[in-house]
C-alpha positions, 0 to 999 in steps of 0.5 A: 363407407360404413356409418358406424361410429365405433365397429368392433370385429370378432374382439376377445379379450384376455388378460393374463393372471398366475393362476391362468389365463381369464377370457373377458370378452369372447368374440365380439362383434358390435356397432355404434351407429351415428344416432344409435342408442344402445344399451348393453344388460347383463351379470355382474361380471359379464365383459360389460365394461371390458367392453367399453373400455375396448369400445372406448380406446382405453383398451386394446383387444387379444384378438379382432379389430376396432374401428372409430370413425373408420380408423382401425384404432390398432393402427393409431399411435397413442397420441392419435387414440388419446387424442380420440379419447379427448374430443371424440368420445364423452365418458360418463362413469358410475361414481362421477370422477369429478375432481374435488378440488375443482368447481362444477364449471372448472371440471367441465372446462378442464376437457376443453383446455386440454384438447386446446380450446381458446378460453373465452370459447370454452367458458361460453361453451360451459355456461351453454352446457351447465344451462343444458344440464339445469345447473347454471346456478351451481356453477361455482359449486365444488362437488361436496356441495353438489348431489349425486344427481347434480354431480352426475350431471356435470359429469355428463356436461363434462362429457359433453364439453369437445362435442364428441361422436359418442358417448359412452357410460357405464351404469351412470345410473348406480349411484342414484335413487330411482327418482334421480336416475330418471332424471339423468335417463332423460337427459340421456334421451335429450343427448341423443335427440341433440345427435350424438350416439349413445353406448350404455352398459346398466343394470336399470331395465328402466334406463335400458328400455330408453334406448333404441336397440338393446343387447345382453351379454353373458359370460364374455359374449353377446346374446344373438 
């Protein structure tokens, strides 16, 4: 029984377009372990976040297998990998993808009641993270009245709400000047300290240097 979180085998993909076909990802092999930290550099255009869409069941690949907790996602129905996407992966993006019409406290609630979490659990829980993030007095907040910095913080609060396996993100840091960037940087290494397995693709050495392992990708691979 492996301890990987999520294990990607030999994955490739490539996505059809009228001029020919175009290959994101070239055989790729990675794992996640439980209480990793990893973070994945590389140009613009590399597979990066092909990657994680793949890593993350948002996705499925050409070729090669992807295991989360020991499932071969492959196998699953889509309920069953929707379900994975719910409360076993935490997804923190560049540009937040909070919901405008929705207050600070609503956005990370939102994950909750969709993956079925009594109400009265789900508020304590989210006074518990807006606490964990420094934002218990913005919980009423939109997020036009919020930062970026505070924006992303929710975001990772939101991520965090059904306490999932492993969070992935996606140059979390690009929106934010160096300053606010390193305040998330080390919220990520609280998250990571508190358990959970961290996936990040970035182009803020900063960010990368943080993390216990360290990959580079070129052209669809990864560098041995």
């Amino acid at each position: 029984m492996t301890h990987a979180v999520v294990e990607a085998q030999g994955v490739s993909r490539v996505f059809p377009m009228p001029a020919g076909a175009v290959t994101a990802l070239r055989n790729v092999s990675l794992h996640v372990d439980r209480g990793d930290y990893v973070a994945i550099t590389g140009p613009s255009g590399c597979g990066k976040s092909t990657l994680l869409h793949l890593i993350g069941c948002v996705d499925s690949p050409s070729s090669g297998s992807i295991s989360f907790e020991n499932r071969d996602v492959a196998t699953l129905r889509e309920s069953e990998r929707s379900r994975i996407r719910l409360t076993r992966i935490g997804f923190v993006f560049q540009r937040f993808f909070l919901l405008p019409m929705l207050t600070a406290a609503e956005n990370i609630e939102l994950p909750q009641a969709e993956a079925g979490v009594p109400a009265t659990e789900r508020r304590q829980r989210t006074r518990e993270l807006l606490e964990y993030v420094d934002l218990a007095d913005r919980a009423g907040h939109l997020p036009s009245q919020l930062s970026g910095g505070e924006m992303q913080r929710v975001a990772i609060a939101r991520a965090l709400a059904n306490r999932p396996a492993l969070l992935v993100a996606d140059e979390p840091t690009g929106e934010l000047d160096d300053t606010t960037g390193n305040h998330v940087a080390d919220l990520f290494d609280r998250v990571h300290a508190d358990g959970t397995a961290i996936l990040v693709v970035t182009h803020n050495s900063a960010l990368a240097a943080r993390a216990s392992r360290r990959l580079a990708m070129k052209s669809g691979s990864l560098m041995p």
